[in-house]
PQR file with spaces between the fields and no chain letter, atoms N, CA, C, O and H, PARSE charges and radii, in Angstrom:
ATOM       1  N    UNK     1     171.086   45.295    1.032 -0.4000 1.5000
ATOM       2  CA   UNK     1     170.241   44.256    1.593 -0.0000 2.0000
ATOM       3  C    UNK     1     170.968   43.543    2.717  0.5500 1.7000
ATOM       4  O    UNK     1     172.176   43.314    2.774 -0.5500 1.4000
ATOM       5  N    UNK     2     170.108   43.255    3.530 -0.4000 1.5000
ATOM       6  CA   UNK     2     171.000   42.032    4.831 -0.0000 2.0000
ATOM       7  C    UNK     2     171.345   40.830    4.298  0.5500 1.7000
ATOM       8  O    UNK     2     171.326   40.597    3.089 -0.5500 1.4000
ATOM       9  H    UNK     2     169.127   43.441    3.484  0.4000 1.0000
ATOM      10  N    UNK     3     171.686   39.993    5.210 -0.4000 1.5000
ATOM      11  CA   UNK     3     172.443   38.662    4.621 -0.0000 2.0000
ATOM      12  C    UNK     3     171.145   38.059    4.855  0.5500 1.7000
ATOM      13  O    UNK     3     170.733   37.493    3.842 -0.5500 1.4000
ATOM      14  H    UNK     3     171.702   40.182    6.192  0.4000 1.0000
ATOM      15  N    UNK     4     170.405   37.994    5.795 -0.4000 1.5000
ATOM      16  CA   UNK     4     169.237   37.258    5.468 -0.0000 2.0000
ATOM      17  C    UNK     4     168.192   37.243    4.259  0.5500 1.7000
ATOM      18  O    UNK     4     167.444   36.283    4.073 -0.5500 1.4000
ATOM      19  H    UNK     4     170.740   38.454    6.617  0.4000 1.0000
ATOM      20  N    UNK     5     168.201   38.432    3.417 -0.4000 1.5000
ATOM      21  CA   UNK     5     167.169   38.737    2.753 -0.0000 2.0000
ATOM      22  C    UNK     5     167.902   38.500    1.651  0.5500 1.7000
ATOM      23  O    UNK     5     167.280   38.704    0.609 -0.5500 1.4000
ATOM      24  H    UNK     5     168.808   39.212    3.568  0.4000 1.0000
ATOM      25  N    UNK     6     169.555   37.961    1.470 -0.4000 1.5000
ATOM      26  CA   UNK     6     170.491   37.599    0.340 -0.0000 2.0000
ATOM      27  C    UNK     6     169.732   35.982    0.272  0.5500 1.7000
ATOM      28  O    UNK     6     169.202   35.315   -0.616 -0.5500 1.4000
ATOM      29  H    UNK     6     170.060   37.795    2.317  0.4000 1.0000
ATOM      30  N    UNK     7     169.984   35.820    1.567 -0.4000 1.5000
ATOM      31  CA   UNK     7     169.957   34.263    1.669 -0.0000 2.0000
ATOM      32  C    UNK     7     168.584   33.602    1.482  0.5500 1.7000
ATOM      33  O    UNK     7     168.435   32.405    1.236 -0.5500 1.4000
ATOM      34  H    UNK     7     170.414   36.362    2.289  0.4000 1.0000
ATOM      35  N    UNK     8     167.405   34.674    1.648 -0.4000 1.5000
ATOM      36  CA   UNK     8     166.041   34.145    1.096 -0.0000 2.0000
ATOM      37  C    UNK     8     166.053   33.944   -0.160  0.5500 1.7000
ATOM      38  O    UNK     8     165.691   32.921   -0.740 -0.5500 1.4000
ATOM      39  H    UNK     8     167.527   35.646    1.848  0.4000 1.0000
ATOM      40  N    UNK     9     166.599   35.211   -0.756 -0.4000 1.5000
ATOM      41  CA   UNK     9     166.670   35.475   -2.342 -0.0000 2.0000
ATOM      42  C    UNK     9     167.429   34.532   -2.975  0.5500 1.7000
ATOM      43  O    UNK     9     167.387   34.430   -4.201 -0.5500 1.4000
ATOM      44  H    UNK     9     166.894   36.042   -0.285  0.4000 1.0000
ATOM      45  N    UNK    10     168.180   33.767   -2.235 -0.4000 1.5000
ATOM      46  CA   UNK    10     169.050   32.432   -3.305 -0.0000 2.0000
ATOM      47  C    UNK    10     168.631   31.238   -3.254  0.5500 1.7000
ATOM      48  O    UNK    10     168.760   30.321   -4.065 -0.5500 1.4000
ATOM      49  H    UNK    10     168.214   33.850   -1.239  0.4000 1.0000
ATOM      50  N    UNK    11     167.736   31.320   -1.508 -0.4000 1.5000
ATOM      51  CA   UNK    11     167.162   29.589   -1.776 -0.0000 2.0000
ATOM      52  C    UNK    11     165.750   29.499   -2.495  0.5500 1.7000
ATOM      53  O    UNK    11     165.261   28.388   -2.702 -0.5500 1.4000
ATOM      54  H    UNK    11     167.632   32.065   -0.850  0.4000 1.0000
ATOM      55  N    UNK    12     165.030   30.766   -2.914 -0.4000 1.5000
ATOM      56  CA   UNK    12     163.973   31.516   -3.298 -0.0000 2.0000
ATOM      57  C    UNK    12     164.547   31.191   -5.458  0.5500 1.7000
ATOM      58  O    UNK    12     163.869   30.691   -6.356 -0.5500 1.4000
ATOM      59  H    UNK    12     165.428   31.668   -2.746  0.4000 1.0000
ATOM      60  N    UNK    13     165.425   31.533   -5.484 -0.4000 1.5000
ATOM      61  CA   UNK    13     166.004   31.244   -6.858 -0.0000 2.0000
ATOM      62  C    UNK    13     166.532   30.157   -6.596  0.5500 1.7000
ATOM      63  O    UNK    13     166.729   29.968   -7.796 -0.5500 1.4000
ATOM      64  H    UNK    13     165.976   31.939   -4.755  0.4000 1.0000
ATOM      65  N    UNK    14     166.983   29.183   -6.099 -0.4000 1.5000
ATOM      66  CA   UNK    14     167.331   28.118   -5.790 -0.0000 2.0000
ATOM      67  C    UNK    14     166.106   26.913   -6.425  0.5500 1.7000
ATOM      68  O    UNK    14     166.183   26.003   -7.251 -0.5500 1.4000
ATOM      69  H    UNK    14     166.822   29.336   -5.124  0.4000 1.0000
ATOM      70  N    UNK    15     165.167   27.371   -5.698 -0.4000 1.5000
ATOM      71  CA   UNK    15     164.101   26.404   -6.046 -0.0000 2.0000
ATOM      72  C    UNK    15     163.489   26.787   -7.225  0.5500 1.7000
ATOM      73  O    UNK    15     163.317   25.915   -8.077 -0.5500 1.4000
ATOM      74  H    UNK    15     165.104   28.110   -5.027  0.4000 1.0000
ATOM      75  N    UNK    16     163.056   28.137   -7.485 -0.4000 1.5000
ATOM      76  CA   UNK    16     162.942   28.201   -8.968 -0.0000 2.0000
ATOM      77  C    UNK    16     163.229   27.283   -9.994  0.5500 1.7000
ATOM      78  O    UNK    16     162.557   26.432  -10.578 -0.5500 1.4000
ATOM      79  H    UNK    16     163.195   28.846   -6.793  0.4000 1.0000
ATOM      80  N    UNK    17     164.718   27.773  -10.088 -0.4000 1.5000
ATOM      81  CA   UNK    17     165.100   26.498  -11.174 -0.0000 2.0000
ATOM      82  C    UNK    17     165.260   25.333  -10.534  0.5500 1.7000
ATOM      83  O    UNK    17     166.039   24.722  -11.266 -0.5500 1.4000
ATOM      84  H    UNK    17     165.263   28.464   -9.613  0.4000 1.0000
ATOM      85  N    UNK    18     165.054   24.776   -9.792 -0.4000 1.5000
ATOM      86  CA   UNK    18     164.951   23.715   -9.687 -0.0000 2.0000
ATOM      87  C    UNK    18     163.319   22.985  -10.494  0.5500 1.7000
ATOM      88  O    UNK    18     163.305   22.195  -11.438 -0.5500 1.4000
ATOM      89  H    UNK    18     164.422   25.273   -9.197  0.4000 1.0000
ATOM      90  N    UNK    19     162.170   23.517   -9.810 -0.4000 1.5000
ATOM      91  CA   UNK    19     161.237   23.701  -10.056 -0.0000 2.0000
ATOM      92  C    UNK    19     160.612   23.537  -11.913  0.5500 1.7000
ATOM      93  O    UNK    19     159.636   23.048  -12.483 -0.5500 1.4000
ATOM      94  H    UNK    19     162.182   24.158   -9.043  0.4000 1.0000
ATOM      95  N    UNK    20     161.937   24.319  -12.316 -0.4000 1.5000
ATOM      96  CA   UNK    20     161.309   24.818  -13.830 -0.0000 2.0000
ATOM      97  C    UNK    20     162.549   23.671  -14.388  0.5500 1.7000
ATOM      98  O    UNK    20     161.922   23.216  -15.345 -0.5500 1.4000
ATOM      99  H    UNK    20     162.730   24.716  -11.853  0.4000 1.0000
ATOM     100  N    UNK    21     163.761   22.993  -14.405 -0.4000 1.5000
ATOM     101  CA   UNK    21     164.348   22.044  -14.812 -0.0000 2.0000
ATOM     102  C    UNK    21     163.592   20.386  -14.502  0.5500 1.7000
ATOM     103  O    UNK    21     163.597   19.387  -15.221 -0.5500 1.4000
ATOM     104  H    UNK    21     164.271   23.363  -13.628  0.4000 1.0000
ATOM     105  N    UNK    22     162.965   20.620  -13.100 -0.4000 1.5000
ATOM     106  CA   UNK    22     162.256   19.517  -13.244 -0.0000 2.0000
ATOM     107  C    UNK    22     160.927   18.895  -13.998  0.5500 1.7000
ATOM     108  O    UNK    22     160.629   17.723  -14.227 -0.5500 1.4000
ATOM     109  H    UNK    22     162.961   21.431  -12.515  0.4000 1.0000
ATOM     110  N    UNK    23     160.193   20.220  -14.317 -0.4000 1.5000
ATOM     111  CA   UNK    23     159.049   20.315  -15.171 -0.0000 2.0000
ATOM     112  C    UNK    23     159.574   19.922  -16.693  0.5500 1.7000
ATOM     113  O    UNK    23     158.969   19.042  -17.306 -0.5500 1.4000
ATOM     114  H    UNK    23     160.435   21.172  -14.130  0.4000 1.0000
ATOM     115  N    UNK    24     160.912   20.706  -17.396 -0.4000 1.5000
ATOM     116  CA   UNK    24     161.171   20.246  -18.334 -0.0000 2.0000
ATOM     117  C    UNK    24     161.679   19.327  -18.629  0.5500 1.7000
ATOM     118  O    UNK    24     161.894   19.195  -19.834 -0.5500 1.4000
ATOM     119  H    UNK    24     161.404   21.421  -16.898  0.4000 1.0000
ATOM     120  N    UNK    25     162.039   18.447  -17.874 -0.4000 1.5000
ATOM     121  CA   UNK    25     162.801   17.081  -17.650 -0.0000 2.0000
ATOM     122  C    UNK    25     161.295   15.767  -17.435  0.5500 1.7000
ATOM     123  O    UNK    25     161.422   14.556  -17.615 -0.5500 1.4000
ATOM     124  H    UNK    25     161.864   18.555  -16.896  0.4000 1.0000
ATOM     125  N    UNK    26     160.191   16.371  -17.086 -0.4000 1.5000
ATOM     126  CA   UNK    26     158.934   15.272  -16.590 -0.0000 2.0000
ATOM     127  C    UNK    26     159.167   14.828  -17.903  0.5500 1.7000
ATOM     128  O    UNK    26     159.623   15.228  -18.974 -0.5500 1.4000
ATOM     129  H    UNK    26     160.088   17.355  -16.940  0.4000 1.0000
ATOM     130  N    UNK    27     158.531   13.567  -17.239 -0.4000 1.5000
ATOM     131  CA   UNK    27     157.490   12.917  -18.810 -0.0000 2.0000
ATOM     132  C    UNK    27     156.137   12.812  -18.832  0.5500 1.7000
ATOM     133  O    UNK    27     155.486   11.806  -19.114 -0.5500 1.4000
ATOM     134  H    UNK    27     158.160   13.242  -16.370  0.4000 1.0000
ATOM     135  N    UNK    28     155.622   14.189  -18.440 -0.4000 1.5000
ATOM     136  CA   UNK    28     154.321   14.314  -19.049 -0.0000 2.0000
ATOM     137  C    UNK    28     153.560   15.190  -20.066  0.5500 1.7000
ATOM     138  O    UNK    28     154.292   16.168  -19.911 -0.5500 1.4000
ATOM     139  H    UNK    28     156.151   15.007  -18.211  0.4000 1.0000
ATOM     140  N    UNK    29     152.801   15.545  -20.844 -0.4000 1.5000
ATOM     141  CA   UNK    29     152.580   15.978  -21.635 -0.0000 2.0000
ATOM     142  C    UNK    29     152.734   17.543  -21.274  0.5500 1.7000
ATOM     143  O    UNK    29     153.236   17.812  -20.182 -0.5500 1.4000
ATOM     144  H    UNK    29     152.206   14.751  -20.970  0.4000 1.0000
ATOM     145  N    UNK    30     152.368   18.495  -22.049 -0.4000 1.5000
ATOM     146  CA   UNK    30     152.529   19.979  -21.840 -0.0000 2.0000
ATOM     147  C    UNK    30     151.496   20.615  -20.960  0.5500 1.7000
ATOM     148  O    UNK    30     151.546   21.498  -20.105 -0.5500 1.4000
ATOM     149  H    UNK    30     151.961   18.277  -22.936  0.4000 1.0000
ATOM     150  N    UNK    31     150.534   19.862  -21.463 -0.4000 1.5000
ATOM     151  CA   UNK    31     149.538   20.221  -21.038 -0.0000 2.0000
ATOM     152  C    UNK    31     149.019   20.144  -19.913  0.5500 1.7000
ATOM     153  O    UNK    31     148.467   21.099  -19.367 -0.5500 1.4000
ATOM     154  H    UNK    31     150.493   19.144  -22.158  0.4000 1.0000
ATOM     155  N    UNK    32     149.139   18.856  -19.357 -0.4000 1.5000
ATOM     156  CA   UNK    32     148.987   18.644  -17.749 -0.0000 2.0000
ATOM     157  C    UNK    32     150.286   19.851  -17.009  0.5500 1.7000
ATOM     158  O    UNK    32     149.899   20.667  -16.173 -0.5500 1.4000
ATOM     159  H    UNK    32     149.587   18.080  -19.800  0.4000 1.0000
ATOM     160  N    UNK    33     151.549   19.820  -17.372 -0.4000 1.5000
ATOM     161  CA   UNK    33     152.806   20.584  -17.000 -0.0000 2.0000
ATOM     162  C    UNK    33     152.155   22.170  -16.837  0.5500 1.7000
ATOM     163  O    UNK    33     152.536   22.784  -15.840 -0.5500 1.4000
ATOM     164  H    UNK    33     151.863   19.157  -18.052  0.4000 1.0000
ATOM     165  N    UNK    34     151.268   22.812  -17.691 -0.4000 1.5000
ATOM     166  CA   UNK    34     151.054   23.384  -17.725 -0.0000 2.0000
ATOM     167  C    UNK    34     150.072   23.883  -16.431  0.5500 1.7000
ATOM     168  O    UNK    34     150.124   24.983  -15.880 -0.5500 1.4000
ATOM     169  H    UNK    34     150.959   22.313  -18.501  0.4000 1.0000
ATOM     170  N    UNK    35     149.018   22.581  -16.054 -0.4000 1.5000
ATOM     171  CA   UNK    35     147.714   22.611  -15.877 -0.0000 2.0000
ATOM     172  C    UNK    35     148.369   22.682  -13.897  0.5500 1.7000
ATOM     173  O    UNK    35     147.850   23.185  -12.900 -0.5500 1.4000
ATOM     174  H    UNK    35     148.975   21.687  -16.501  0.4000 1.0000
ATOM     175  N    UNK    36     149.575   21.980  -14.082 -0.4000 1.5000
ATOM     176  CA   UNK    36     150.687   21.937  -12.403 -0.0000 2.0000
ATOM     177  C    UNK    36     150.392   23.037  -12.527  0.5500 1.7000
ATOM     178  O    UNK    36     149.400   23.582  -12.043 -0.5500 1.4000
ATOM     179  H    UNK    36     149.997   21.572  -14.892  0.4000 1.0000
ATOM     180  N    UNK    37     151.571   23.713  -13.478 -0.4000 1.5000
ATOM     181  CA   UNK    37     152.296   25.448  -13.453 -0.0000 2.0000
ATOM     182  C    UNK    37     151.025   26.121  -13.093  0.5500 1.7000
ATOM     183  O    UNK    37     151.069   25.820  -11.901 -0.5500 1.4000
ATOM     184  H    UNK    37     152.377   23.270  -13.871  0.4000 1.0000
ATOM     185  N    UNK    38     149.966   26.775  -13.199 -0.4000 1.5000
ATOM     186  CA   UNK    38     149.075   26.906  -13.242 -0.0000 2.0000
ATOM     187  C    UNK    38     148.490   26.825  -11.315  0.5500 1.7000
ATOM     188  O    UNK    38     148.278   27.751  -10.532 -0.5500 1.4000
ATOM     189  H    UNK    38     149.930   27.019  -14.168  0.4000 1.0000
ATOM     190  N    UNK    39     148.415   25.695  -11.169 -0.4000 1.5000
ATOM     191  CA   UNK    39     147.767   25.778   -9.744 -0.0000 2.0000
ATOM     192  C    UNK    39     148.716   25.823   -8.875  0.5500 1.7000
ATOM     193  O    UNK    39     148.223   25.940   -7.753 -0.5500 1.4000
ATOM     194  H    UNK    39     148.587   24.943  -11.805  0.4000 1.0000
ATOM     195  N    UNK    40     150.212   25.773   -8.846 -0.4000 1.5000
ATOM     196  CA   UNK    40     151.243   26.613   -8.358 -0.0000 2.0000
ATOM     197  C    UNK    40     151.330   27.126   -7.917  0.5500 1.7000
ATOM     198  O    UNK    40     151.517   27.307   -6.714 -0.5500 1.4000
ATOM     199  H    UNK    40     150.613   25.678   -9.758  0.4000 1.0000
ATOM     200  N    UNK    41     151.147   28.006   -9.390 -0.4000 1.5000
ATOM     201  CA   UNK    41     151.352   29.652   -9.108 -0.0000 2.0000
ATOM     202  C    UNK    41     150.319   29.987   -8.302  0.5500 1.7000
ATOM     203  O    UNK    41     150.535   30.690   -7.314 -0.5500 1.4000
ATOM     204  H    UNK    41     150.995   27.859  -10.368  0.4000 1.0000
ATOM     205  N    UNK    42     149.162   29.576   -8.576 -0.4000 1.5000
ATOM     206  CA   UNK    42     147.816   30.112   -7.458 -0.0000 2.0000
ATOM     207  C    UNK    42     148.159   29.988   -5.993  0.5500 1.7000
ATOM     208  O    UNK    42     148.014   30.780   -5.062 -0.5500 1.4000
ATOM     209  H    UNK    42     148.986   29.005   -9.378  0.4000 1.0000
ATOM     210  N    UNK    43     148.643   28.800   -6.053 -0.4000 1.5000
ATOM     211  CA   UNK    43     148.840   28.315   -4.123 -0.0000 2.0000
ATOM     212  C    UNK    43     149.786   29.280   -4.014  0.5500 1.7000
ATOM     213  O    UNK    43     149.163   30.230   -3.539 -0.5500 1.4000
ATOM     214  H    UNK    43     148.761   28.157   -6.810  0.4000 1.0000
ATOM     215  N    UNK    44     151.229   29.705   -4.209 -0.4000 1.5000
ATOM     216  CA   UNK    44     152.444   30.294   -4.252 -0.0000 2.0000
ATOM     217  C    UNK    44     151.842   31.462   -4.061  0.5500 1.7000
ATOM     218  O    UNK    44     152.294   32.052   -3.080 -0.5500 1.4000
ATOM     219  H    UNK    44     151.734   28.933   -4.594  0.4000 1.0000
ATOM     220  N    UNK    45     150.723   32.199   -4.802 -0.4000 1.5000
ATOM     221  CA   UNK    45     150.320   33.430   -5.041 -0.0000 2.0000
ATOM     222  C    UNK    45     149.509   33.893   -3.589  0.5500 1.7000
ATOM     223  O    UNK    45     149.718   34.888   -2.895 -0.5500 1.4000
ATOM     224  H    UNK    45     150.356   31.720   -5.599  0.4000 1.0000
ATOM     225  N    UNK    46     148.461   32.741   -3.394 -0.4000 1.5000
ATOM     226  CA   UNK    46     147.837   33.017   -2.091 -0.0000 2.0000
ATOM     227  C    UNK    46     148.384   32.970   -0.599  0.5500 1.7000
ATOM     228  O    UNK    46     148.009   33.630    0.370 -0.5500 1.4000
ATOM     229  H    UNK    46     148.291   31.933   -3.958  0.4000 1.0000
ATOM     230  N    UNK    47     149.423   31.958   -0.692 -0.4000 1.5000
ATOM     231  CA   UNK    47     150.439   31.670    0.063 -0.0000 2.0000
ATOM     232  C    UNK    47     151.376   33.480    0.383  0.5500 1.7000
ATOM     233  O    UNK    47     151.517   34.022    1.480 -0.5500 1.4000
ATOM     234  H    UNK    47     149.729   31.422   -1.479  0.4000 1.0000
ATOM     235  N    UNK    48     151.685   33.824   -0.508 -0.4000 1.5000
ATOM     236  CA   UNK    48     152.104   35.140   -0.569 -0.0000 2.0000
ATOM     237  C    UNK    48     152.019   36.035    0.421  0.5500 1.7000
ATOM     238  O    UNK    48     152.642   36.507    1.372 -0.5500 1.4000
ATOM     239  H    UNK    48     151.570   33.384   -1.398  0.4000 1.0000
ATOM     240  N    UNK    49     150.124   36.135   -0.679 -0.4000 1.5000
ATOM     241  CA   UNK    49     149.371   36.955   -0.330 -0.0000 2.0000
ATOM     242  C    UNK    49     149.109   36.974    1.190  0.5500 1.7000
ATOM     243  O    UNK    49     148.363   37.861    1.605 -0.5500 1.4000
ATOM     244  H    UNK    49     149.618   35.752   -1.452  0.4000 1.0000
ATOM     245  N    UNK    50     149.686   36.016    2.146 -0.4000 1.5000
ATOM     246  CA   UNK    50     148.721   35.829    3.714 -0.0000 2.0000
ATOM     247  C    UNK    50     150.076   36.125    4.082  0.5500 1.7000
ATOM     248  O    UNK    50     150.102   36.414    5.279 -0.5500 1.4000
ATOM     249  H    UNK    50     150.292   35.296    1.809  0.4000 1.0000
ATOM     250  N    UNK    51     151.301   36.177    3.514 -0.4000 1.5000
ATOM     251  CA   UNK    51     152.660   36.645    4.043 -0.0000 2.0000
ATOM     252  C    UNK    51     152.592   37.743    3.751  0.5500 1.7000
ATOM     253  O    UNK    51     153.767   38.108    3.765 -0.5500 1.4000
ATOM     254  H    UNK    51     151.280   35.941    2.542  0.4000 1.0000
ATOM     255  N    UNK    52     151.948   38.630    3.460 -0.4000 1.5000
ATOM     256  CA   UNK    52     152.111   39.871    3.131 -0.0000 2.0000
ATOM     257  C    UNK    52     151.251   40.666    4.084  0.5500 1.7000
ATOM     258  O    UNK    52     151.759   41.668    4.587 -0.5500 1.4000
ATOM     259  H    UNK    52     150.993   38.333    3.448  0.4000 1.0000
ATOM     260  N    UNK    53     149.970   40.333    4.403 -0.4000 1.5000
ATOM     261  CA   UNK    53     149.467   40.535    4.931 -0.0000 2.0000
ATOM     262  C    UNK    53     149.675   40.838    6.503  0.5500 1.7000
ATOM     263  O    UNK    53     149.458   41.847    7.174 -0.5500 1.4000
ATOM     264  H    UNK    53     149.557   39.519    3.994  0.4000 1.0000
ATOM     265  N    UNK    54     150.289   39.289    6.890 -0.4000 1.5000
ATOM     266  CA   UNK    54     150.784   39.122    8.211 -0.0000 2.0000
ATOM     267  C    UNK    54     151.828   39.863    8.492  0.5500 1.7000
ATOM     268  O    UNK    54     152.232   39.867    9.655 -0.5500 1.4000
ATOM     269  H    UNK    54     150.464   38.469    6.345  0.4000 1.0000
ATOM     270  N    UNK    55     152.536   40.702    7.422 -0.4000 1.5000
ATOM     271  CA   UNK    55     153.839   41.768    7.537 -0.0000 2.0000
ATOM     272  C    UNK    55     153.177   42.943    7.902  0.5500 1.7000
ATOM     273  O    UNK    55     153.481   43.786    8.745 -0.5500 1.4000
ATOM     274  H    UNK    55     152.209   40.698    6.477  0.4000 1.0000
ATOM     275  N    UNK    56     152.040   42.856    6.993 -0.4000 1.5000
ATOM     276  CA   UNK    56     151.236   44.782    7.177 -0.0000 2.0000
ATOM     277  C    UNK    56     151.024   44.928    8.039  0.5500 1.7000
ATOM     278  O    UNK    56     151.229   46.031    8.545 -0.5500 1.4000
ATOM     279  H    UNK    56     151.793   42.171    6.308  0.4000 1.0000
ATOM     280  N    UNK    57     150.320   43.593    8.943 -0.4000 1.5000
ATOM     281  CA   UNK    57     149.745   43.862   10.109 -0.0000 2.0000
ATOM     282  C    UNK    57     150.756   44.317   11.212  0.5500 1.7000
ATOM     283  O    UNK    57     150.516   45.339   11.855 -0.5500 1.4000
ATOM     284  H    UNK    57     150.153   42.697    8.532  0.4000 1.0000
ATOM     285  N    UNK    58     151.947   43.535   11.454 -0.4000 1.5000
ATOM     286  CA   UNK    58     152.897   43.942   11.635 -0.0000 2.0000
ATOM     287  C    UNK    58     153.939   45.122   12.155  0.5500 1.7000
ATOM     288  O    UNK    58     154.303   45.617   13.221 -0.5500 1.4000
ATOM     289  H    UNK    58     152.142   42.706   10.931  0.4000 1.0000
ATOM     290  N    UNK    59     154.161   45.244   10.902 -0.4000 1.5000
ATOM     291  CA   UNK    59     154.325   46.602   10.698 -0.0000 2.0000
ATOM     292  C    UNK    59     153.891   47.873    9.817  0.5500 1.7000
ATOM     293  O    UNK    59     154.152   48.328    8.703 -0.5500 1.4000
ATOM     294  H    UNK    59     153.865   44.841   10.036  0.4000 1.0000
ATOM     295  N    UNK    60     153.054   48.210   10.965 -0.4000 1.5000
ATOM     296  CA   UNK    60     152.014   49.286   10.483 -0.0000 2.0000
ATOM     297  C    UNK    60     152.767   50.498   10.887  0.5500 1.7000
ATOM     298  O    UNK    60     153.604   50.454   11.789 -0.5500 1.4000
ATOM     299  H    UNK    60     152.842   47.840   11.869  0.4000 1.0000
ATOM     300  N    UNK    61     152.479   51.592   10.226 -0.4000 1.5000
ATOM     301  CA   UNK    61     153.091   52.907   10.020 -0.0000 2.0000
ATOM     302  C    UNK    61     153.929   53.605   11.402  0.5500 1.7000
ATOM     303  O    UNK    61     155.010   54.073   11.760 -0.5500 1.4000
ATOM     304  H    UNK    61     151.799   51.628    9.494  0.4000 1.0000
ATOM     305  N    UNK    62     152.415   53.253   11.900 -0.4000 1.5000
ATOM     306  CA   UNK    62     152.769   53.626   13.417 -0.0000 2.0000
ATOM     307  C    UNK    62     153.470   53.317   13.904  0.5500 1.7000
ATOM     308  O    UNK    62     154.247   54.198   14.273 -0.5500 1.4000
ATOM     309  H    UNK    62     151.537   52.873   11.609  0.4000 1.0000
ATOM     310  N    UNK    63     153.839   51.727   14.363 -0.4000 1.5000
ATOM     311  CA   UNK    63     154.366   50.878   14.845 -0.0000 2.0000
ATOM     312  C    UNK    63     156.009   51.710   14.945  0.5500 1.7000
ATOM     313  O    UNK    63     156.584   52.106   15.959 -0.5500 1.4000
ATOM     314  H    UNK    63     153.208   51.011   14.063  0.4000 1.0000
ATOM     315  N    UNK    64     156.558   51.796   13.189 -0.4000 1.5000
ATOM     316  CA   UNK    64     157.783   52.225   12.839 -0.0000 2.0000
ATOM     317  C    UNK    64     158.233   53.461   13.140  0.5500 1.7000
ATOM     318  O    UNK    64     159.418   53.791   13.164 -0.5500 1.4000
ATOM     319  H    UNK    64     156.091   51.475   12.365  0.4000 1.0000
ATOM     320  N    UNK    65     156.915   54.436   13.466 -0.4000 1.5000
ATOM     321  CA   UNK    65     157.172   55.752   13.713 -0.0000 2.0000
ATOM     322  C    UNK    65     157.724   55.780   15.310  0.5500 1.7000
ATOM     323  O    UNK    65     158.578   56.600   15.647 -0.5500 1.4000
ATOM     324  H    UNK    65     155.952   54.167   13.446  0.4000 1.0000
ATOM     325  N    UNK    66     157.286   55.033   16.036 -0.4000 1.5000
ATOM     326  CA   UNK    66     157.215   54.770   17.659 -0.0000 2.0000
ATOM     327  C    UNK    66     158.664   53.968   17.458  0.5500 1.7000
ATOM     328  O    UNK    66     159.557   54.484   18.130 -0.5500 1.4000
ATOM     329  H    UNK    66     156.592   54.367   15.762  0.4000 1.0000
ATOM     330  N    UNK    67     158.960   53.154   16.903 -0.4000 1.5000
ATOM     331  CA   UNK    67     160.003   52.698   16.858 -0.0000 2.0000
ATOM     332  C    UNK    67     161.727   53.344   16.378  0.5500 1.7000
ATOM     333  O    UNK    67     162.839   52.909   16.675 -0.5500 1.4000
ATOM     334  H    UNK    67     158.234   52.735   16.357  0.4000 1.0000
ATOM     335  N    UNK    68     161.228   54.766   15.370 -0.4000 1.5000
ATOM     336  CA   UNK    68     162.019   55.554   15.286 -0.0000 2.0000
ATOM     337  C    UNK    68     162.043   56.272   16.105  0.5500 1.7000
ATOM     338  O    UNK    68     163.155   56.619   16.504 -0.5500 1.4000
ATOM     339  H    UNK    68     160.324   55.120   15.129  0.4000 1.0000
ATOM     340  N    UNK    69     160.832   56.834   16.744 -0.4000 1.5000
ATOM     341  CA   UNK    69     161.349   58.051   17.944 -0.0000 2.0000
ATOM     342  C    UNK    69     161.836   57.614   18.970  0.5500 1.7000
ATOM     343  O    UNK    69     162.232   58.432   19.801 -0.5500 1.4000
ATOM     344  H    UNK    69     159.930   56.551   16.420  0.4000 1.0000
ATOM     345  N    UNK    70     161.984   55.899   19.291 -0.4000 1.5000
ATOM     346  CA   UNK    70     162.540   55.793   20.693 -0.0000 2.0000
ATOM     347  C    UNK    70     164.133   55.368   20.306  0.5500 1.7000
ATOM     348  O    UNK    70     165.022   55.303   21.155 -0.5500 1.4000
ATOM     349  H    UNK    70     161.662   55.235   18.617  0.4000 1.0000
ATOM     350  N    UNK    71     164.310   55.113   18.981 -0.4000 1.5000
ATOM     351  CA   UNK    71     165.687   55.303   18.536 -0.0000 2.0000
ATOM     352  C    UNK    71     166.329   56.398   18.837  0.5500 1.7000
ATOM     353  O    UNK    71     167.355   56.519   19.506 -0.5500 1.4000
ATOM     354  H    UNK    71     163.588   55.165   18.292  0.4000 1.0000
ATOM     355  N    UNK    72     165.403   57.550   18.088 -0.4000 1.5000
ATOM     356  CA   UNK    72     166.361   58.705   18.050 -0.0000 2.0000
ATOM     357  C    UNK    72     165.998   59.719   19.383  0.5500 1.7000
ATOM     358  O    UNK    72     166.200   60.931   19.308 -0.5500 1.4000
ATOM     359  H    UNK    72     164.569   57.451   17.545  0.4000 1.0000
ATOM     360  N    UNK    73     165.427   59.059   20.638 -0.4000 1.5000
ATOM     361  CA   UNK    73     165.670   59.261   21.842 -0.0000 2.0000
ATOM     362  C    UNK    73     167.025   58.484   22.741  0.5500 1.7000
ATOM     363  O    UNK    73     167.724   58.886   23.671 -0.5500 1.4000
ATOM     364  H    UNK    73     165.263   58.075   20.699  0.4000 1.0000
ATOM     365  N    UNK    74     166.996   57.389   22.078 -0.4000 1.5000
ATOM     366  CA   UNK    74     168.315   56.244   22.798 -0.0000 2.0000
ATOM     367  C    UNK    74     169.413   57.065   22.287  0.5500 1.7000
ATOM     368  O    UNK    74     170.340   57.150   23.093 -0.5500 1.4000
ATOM     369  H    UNK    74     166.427   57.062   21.322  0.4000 1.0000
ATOM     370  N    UNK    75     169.644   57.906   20.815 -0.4000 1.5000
ATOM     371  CA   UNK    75     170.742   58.034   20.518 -0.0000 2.0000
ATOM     372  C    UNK    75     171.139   59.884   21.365  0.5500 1.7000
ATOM     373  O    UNK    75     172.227   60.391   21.638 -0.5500 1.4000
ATOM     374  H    UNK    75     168.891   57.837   20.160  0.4000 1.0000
ATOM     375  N    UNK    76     169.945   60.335   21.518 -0.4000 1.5000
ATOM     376  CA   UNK    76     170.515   61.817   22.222 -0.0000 2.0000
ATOM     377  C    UNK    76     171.002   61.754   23.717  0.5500 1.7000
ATOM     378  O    UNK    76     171.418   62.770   24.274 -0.5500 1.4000
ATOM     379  H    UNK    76     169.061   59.923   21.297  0.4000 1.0000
């Protein structure tokens, strides 16, 4: 992996637990804690989902194929 995709992955687990120590530390019932966790994950999920998207679009098959052949034209 690159150092960038280290460094997503730790502030990415970073907040995790942060996230899940602060929930168990609230003083509110389980249930509301729950009812957070819950619409969270939805936003987090859809949130995602439009980052994922905006990657496909991105980089589409093609894109990478054109991008390898002018590599392995630079390198002959």
């Amino acid at each position: 992996m690159s150092k960038n995709s280290n460094i997503i992955l730790g502030l990415l687990g970073a907040v995790t637990a942060g996230v899940a120590i602060g929930m168990l530390l609230a003083p509110e019932k389980g249930k509301d804690i729950r009812k957070k966790l819950k619409k969270t994950a939805e936003k987090w999920g859809e949130e995602m989902s439009t980052l994922y998207e905006k990657g496909k679009d991105k980089f589409t098959k093609s894109d990478l194929k054109n991008k390898a052949e002018a590599m392995k034209e630079n390198l002959s």
